[in-house]
Steps between C-alpha positions, in 0.01 A plus 500: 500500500793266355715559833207371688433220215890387522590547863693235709190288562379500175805433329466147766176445340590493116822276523179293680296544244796426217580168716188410479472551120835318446381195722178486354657493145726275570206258673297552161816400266502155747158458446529531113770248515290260762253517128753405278665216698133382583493485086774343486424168766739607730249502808800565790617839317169620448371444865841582631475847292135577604618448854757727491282761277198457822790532726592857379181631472404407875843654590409809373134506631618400837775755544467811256118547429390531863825745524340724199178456632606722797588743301209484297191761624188319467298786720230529176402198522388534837288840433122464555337628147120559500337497143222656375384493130427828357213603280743465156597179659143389510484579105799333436365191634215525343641510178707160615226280614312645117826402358485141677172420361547592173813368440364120690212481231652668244854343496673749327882511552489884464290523794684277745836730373286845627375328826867347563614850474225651710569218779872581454447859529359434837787309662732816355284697710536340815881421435562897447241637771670238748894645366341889562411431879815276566798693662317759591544696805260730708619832688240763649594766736226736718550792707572504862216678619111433335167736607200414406317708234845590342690424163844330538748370207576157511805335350430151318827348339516205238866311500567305157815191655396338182880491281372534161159526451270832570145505647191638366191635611504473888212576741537537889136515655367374826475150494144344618603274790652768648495548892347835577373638828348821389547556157793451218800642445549510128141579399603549109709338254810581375608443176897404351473557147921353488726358665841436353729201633754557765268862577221649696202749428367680737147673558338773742130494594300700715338339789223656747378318785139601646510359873734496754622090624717266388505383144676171408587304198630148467581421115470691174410409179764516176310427222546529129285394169795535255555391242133430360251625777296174475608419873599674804746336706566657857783404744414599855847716644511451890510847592353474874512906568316658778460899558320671771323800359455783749204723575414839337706789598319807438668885535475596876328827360155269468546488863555860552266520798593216680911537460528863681239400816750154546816755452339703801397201715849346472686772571332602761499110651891549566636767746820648385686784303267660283311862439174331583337515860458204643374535850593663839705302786641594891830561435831303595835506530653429223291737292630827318393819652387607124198275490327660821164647459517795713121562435437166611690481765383874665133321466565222679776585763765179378720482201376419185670355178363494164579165291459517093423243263808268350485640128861283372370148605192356346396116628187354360364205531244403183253215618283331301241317700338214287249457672162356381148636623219237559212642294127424629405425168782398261419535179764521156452872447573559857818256466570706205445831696766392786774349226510823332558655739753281695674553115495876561640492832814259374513809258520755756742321675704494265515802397586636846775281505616624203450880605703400804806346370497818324510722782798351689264336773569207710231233404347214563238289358285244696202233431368225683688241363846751332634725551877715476721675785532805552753679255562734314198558234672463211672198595187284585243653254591158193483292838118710616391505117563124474339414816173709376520368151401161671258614781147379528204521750440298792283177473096610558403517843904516603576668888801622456683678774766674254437826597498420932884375425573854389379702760796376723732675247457838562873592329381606185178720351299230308275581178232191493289404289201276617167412410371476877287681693656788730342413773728164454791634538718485763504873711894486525534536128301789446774779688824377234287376168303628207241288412355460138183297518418320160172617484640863433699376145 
C-alpha cells in the first residue's frame, strides 16, 4: 500500500500539491497586506498586492488543479443509486414531520435541538451508505457447462479499492431493469456482511436453472441500508453476462430399449470387419479365400463371399427435425400437448449425444437452421448441446423440406426425430435412418 501511495507518479503529484500550498499561502499573505495598505490610504499597494495575490491563485488553478484533477477518481459520482425508503424509514419520518409541528407551535428550543439532530442524522446516513457502495468492485465467476434441472456453484466476488475505509453490509441481487430473455441469472440475493479496505470477500451460492435457452443479464444491483436502515440505496453494477443453459441429459439406461436396436441398425448399416453377418455378395478378385461360403456357393453354382458388419467405426448422424404440424383444430392444450413433447425430444437428443461421445462414435448433429460436422462425438457434443439448448419449433403451418435435403446424404445412419406423419417422409431415408416420431415420447 505505501509503495503504491509513494511511487514515481505520486511523488510528481505531492511536490504539486505542496506548490500549490506554498503559492496559495503566499497569495493569501499578499492579500492580507492588500488589507492593511488599503487601511492605511495607500490605494496603489493595495491594488497592486491584490493583483498579484489574484494572479497566483489563477496560476495555480490554471496549471496544477486540472493536473490533480487527473489524478483524482471521480467514478462515484457517476454511479446510478436508486432509493427506496424502508418501513423504519417511514417511522423515522414520521416522528420528524410530529417533531416539525410541535416544535413550529410550540417553540421550544429543546425541540428544534432533537429535530436538528434527527435531520442531521439523516444526511449521516446518506453520506456513509454513499462511502459503503463507493470503490467497490464486482467479480462473479460460473461454470463452463450449465443443464437445466441441475445445481451449480457460482462464484460472486466483492473488491474493497477504497484506501482506508471498510464497507458494510453489501447486497448483490438482480437488479429490476434488467435485460432478460428467458429468465434471470442471479435469482437470490447475496449478502456481504464485511468488507475490509484494500480486500475482498467472497461468497458461493447454489444456482438451478429449470429450462433449457439462453439466460441474460445486463446490470446488477449493490445495495446497502447501513448505517441506520431508514433507506436503501442501490447502485446498478453493469454486469451484461449471458449463459446458454443446455437440455436435460438423462442416463442412457432410461433408454435401454431404444440404445441396443440403434447399436444393431448401425452396425449393420456399414460393411466391414466385424463378427456380425452382414449379407452375401458374388465374389471378386481381390477377396480372401477365407470369407467364401462354400454352402452358398455349392447352391448356387458361382462363388460366394460373406461380408460382416463394421463393429470399430460407429458414424451417427442425430437429427432433430423441428418441424411444426398444422392442427385442424388448434387449441392451447393441444399447443401444450406438441411443446411438451418437442421438449422431450430436445431431451432425447441430447442424451444420445451424450451416450455417443461416450462410446467413441463419429457424430454429427443437424437441424434446420444448425447444425455441427461430422467429428468425433466427444469433440462436438458442447457444440450439439449448445445448438439444442437454443432450438425451437417451426412457425405454425411451416413446409419445411429439412428432412428431403437429407435423403441425398446417405454417408451416415441418421436417428430423427420428427413430429410428421410417415407417410411424409421421403422413401430414401427409411433404408439408413431410425426414426422416432414425437407422438411415441
Amino acid at each position: 500500500m505505501l509503495r503504491r501511495r509513494f511511487s514515481p507518479a505520486d511523488l510528481r503529484a505531492w511536490r504539486a500539491f505542496g506548490i500549490a500550498m506554498g503559492v496559495l499561502a503566499f497569495a493569501f499573505m499578499l492579500a492580507l497586506f492588500s488589507a492593511a495598505a488599503s487601511e492605511l490610504g495607500k490605494v496603489w499597494l493595495a491594488g497592486t498586492l491584490a493583483l498579484g495575490a489574484l494572479a497566483l491563485a489563477g496560476w495555480v488553478a490554471i496549471t496544477i488543479v486540472p493536473t490533480m484533477a487527473k489524478r483524482t477518481s471521480l467514478r462515484w459520482l457517476a454511479h446510478q443509486l436508486d432509493y427506496r425508503l424502508t418501513r423504519e424509514g417511514f417511522i423515522y419520518l414520521g416522528v420528524v414531520v410530529v417533531l416539525v409541528v410541535a416544535a413550529v407551535n410550540t417553540g421550544n428550543n429543546l425541540l428544534f435541538l432533537v429535530l436538528s439532530c434527527l435531520l442531521a442524522g439523516i444526511l449521516v446516513s446518506g453520506a456513509l451508505s454513499r462511502i459503503v457502495l463507493a470503490g467497490v468492485e464486482l467479480k462473479s465467476e460460473l461454470p463452463e457447462h450449465i443443464f437445466a434441472g441441475q445445481s451449480l456453484s457460482a462464484r460472486v466476488e466483492l473488491a474493497n479499492e477504497k484506501i482506508r475505509l471498510p464497507s458494510f453490509s453489501l447486497r448483490v441481487s438482480g437488479s429490476a431493469k434488467a435485460g432478460v430473455e428467458t429468465g434471470d441469472i442471479l435469482t437470490q440475493p447475496v449478502y456481504f456482511p464485511y468488507i475490509a479496505h484494500g480486500d475482498a470477500a467472497v461468497q458461493h451460492l447454489e444456482l438451478r436453472f429449470a429450462r433449457r435457452g439462453a439466460y441474460r443479464h445486463e446490470e446488477l444491483g449493490l445495495s446497502t441500508r447501513f448505517p441506520f436502515g431508514f433507506l436503501e440505496k442501490t447502485r446498478r453494477v453493469h454486469w451484461n453476462r449471458e449463459i446458454v443453459v443446455y437440455p436435460r441429459v438423462k442416463p442412457t439406461g432410461a433408454y435401454f430399449e431404444l440404445l441396443p436396436r440403434l447399436s444393431g441398425e448401425i452396425t449393420s448399416f456399414y460393411r466391414g470387419r466385424g463378427n456380425e453377418l452382414h449379407g452375401i455378395r458374388d465374389y471378386n478378385e481381390s477377396d480372401s479365400a477365407r470369407f467364401v461360403d462354400w454352402k452358398i456357393t455349392a447352391k448356387t453354382g458361382g462363388l460366394k463371399v460373406r461380408e460382416f458388419a463394421r463393429e470399430d467405426e460407429r458414424r451417427v448422424m442425430i437429427v432433430l427435425d423441428p418441424f411444426r404440424p398444422t392442427l385442424e383444430e388448434p387449441t392451447g392444450a393441444s399447443e401444450r400437448i406438441f411443446l411438451e413433447r418437442f421438449e422431450s425430444a430436445v431431451t432425447l437428443a441430447a442424451s444420445l449425444m451424450w451416450h455417443f461421445s461416450e462410446t467413441a462414435s463419429v457424430a454429427q448433429f443437424r437441424c434446420a437452421r444448425r447444425g455441427t460436422p461430422p467429428a468425433p462425438a466427444n469433440e462436438i457434443v458442447y457444440d450439439a448441446l449448445r445448438e439444442l439448448a437454443l432450438v425451437s419449433p417451426e412457425p405454425p403451418g411451416g413446409g419445411s423440406t429439412f428432412l428431403d435435403t437429407l435423403a441425398g446424404e446417405p454417408d451416415m445412419f441418421k436417428v430423427i426425430l420428427t413430429a410428421r406423419l410417415p407417410s411424409s417422409i421421403p422413401a430414401a431415408l427409411w433404408s439408413s435412418s431410425h426414426f422416432i416420431f414425437f407422438d411415441s415420447l
